[in-house]
FIKOLRO-220138 format. One line per 4 residues: number of its first residue (from 1); their letters; for each residue z, y, x of C-alpha. Coordinates in pm, whole numbers. Example, Ala and Ser with C-alpha at 12.3 -4.5 7.8 and 13.67 -1.06 7.14 Angstrom:
REM FIKOLRO-220138
1	AS	780 -450 1230  714 -106 1367
This chain:
REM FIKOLRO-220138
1	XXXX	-2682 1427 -506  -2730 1041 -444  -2515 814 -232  -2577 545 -22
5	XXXX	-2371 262 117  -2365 220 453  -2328 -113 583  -2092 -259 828
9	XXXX	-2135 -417 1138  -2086 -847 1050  -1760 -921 1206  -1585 -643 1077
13	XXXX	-1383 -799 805  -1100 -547 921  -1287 -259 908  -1415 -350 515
17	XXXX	-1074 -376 448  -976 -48 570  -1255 115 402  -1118 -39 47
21	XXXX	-808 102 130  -854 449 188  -1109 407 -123  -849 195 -371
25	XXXX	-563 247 -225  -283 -30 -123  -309 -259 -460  -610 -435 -331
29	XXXX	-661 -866 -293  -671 -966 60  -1057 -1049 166  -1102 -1364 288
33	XXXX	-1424 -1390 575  -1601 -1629 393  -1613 -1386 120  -1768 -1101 350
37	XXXX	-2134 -1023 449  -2064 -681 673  -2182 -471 350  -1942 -264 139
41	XXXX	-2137 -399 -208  -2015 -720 -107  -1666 -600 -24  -1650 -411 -302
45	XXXX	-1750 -673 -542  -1522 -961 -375  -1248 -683 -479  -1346 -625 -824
49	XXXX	-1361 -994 -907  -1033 -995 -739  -932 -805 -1015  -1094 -918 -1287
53	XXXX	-1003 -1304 -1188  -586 -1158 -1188  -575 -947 -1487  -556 -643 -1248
57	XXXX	-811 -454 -1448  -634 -488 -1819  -350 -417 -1668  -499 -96 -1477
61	XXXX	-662 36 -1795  -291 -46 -1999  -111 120 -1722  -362 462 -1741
65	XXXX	-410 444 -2142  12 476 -2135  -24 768 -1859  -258 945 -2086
69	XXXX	-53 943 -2398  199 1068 -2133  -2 1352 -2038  -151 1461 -2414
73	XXXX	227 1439 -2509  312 1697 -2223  8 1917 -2339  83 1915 -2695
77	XXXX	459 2021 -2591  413 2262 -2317  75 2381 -2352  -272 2259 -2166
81	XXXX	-245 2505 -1869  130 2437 -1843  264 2323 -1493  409 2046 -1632
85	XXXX	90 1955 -1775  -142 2022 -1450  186 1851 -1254  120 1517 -1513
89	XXXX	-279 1529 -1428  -237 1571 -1059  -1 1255 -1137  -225 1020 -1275
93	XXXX	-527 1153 -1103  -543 850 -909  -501 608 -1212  -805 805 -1335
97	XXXX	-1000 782 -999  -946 399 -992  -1118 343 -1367  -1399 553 -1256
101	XXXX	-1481 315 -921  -1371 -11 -1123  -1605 80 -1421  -1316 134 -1694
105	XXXX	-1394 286 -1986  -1290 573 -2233  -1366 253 -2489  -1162 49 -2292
109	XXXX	-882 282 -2243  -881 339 -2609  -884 -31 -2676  -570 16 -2469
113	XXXX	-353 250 -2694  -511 621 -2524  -480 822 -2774  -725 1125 -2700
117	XXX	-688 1432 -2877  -924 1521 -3144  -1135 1762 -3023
């Protein structure tokens, strides 16, 4: 099923803002107006090279390749299906989410330290 983007109303610089919130969460650079068109590709892609002009995304795809190894550790000790396993995916769920809208990588993650089970 494809997507679309709707776009804003121009003006709305708040709105945008709110929008990359509930998307991204609350670790997000501040948008600045002159950096805004009223479309969420532009919003969007003001935050992502937000991130990628601070670091934020090496240090995203660090912080989820350590999670990981975290998570395959719990596995290999308690079992796939454990609780404590399904507890540690609900965990970093988000961390996952957040590589998948910023365009991480399993390469990346691996470049990273992830460590992903042989299959």
């Amino acid at each position: 099923m494809a997507t679309t983007m709707t776009p804003l109303q121009p003006g709305t610089e708040a709105a945008a803002q709110a929008c990359a919130f509930a998307i991204f969460g609350s670790d997000i650079p501040p948008i600045e107006p002159e950096d805004y068109d009223g479309s969420w590709r532009t919003t969007l892609h003001v935050i992502a090279e937000e991130w990628v002009g601070e670091g934020r995304f090496e240090r995203h795809a660090a912080r989820t390749a350590a999670a990981l190894n975290e998570l395959f550790a719990t596995q290999k000790l308690y079992g796939v299906g454990s609780p404590e396993a399904r507890a540690e995916g609900t965990r970093i769920q988000p961390l996952i989410d957040r590589c998948r809208h910023f365009g991480i990588t399993t390469a990346d993650l691996r470049r990273h330290g992830a460590q992903f089970p042989e299959s």
